[in-house]
C-alpha positions in Angstrom: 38.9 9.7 -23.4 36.5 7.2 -21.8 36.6 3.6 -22.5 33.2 1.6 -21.7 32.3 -2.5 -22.2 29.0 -3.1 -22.8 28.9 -5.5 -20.2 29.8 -2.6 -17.1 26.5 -0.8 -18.4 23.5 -2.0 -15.8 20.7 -3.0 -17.8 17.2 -1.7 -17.0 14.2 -3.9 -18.3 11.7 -2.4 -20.5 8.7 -3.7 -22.2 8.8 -7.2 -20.9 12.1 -9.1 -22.2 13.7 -6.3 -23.1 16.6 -4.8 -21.7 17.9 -1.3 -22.6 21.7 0.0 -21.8 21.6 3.7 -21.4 25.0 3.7 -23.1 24.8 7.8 -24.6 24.1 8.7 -20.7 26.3 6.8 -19.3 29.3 8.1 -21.4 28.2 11.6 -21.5 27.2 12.0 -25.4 25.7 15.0 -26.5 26.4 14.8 -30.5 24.4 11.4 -31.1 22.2 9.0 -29.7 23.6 5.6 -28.7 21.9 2.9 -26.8 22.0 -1.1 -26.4 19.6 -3.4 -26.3 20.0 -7.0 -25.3 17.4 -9.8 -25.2 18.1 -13.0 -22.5 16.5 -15.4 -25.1 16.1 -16.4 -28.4 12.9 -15.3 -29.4 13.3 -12.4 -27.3 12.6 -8.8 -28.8 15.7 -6.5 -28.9 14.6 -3.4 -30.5 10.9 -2.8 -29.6 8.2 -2.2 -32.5 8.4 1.6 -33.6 9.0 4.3 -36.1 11.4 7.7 -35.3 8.1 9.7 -36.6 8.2 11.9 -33.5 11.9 13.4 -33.4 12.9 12.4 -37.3 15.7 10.4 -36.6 17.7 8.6 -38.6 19.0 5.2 -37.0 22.3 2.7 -37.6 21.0 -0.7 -35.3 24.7 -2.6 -35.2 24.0 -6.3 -34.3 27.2 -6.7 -31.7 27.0 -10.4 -30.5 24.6 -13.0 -31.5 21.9 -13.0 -34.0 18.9 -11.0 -34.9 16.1 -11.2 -37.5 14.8 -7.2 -38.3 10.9 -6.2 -39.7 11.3 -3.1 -41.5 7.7 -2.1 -42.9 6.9 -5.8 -43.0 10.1 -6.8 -44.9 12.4 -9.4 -42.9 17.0 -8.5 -42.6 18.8 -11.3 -41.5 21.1 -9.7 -39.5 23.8 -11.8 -37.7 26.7 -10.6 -35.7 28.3 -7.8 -37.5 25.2 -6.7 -39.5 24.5 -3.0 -39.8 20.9 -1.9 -41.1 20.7 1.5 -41.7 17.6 3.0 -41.6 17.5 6.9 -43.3 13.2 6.9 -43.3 11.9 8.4 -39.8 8.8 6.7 -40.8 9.8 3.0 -41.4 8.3 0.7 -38.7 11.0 -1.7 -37.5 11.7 -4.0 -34.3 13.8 -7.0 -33.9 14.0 -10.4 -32.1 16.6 -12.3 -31.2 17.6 -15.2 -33.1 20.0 -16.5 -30.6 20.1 -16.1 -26.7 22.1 -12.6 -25.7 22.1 -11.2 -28.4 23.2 -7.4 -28.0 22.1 -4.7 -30.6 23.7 -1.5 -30.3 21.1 1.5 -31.7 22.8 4.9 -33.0 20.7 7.8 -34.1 20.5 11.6 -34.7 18.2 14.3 -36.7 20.4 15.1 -39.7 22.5 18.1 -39.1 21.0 17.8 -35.2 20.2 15.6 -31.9 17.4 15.9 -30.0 17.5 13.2 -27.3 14.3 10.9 -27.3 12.4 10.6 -24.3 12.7 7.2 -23.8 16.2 7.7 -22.5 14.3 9.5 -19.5 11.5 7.2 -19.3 12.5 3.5 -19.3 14.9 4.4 -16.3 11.6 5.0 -14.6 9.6 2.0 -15.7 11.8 -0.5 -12.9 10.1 1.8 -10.3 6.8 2.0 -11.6 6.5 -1.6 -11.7 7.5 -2.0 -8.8 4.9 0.7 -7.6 7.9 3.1 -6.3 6.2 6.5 -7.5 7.9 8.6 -5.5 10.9 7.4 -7.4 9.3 7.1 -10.5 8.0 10.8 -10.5 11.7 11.6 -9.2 13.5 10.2 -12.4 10.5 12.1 -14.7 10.6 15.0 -13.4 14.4 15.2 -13.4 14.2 14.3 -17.3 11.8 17.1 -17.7 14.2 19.9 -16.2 16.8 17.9 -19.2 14.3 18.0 -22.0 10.9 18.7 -21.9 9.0 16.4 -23.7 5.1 15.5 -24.6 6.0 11.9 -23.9 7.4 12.8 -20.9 4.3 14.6 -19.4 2.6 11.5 -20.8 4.1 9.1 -18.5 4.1 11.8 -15.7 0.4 11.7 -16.0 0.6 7.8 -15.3 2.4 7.8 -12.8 0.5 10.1 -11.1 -2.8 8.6 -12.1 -1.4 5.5 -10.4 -0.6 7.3 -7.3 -3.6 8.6 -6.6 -2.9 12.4 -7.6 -5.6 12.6 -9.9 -5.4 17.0 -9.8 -1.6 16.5 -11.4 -1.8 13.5 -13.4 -5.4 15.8 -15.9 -2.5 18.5 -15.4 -0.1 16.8 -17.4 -1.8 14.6 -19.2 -3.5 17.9 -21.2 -0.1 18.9 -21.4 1.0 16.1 -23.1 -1.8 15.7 -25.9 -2.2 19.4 -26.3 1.8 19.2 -27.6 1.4 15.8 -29.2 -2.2 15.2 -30.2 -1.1 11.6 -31.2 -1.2 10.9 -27.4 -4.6 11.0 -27.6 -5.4 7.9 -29.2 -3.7 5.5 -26.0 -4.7 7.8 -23.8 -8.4 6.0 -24.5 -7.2 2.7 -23.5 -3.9 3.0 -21.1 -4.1 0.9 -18.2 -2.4 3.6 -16.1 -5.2 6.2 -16.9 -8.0 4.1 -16.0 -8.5 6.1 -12.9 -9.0 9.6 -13.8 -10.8 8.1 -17.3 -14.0 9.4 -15.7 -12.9 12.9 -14.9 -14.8 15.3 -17.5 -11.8 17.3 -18.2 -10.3 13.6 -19.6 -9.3 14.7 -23.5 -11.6 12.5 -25.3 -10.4 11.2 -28.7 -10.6 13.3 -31.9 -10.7 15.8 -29.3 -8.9 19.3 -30.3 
């Protein structure tokens, strides 16, 4: 048995106000997917814009303390403390902000009969490194996820990283590896800040490319 408060998990922050609670790592889970997300502010975001297209998940967000408003395919949940929204569609588009400041929303989530861990467990434990131009650190934590699960979106942010670093041979490497297994990679490849540097190389997959 384990016991775990929310509050003992270190937060890591991701996509600006974000923060994200590995919670599933932390404790060890292998069955599900369960994560936190907690905004500083009211207005804050606490579950970031998406759909669970890629892996097919199906996702219980639990509002734990304060109070969230929830867009699911354009359509606005109230969702105070104690508010589950259940969301059975891989392909709804949802994402949340906080109503009132701290809010916490815990995120559960499996394939149906399965789990396949998303990559974004792997990658925003990178992103504090990145930002803080840390690639050796950054590339550490990636490539350690990719000996866990090997994952397009993984590549993906490999190629960043490396792109930023100046490894231009490694970052084309992965980067084709990434869009050849997910072609829908392609598509922010075109415009990704991180990529800008090896945009001009002419083995670069253009869009609408194979």
């Amino acid at each position: 048995m384990k016991v775990l408060k929310l509050d003992e998990v270190e937060g890591v922050p991701v996509f600006s106000t974000l923060v994200w609670k590995p919670v599933r790592r932390t404790l060890g889970v292998t069955a599900f997917g369960i994560n936190a997300y907690t905004a500083a502010n009211a207005g804050d975001e606490v579950v970031e814009d998406h759909d669970e297209t890629p892996l097919g998940h199906e996702e219980i967000y639990a509002v734990v303390t304060g109070h969230a408003t929830f867009t699911v395919d354009g359509e606005e949940v109230d969702a105070p403390a104690g508010t589950l929204v259940f969301l059975d569609d891989p392909k709804q588009q949802r994402a949340a902000r906080a109503v009132e400041a701290g809010t916490t929303v815990l995120a559960i989530g499996g394939m149906p009969g399965a789990h396949e861990v998303s990559a974004w467990e792997y990658i925003f434990p990178s992103l504090p490194a990145r930002n803080a131009g840390d690639w050796d650190t950054a590339r550490g934590i990636l490539e350690e996820a990719l000996r866990e699960a090997d994952r397009p979106a993984i590549h993906y942010h490999l190629a960043c990283v490396e792109a930023r670093a100046g490894n231009r041979e490694r970052a084309i490497e992965e980067l084709l590896v990434a869009v050849e297994r997910r072609p829908q990679l392609l598509a922010p490849a075109q415009t990704d800040e991180d990529l800008e540097s090896i945009r001009d190389d002419p083995r670069f997959p253009a869009a609408g490319s194979p």
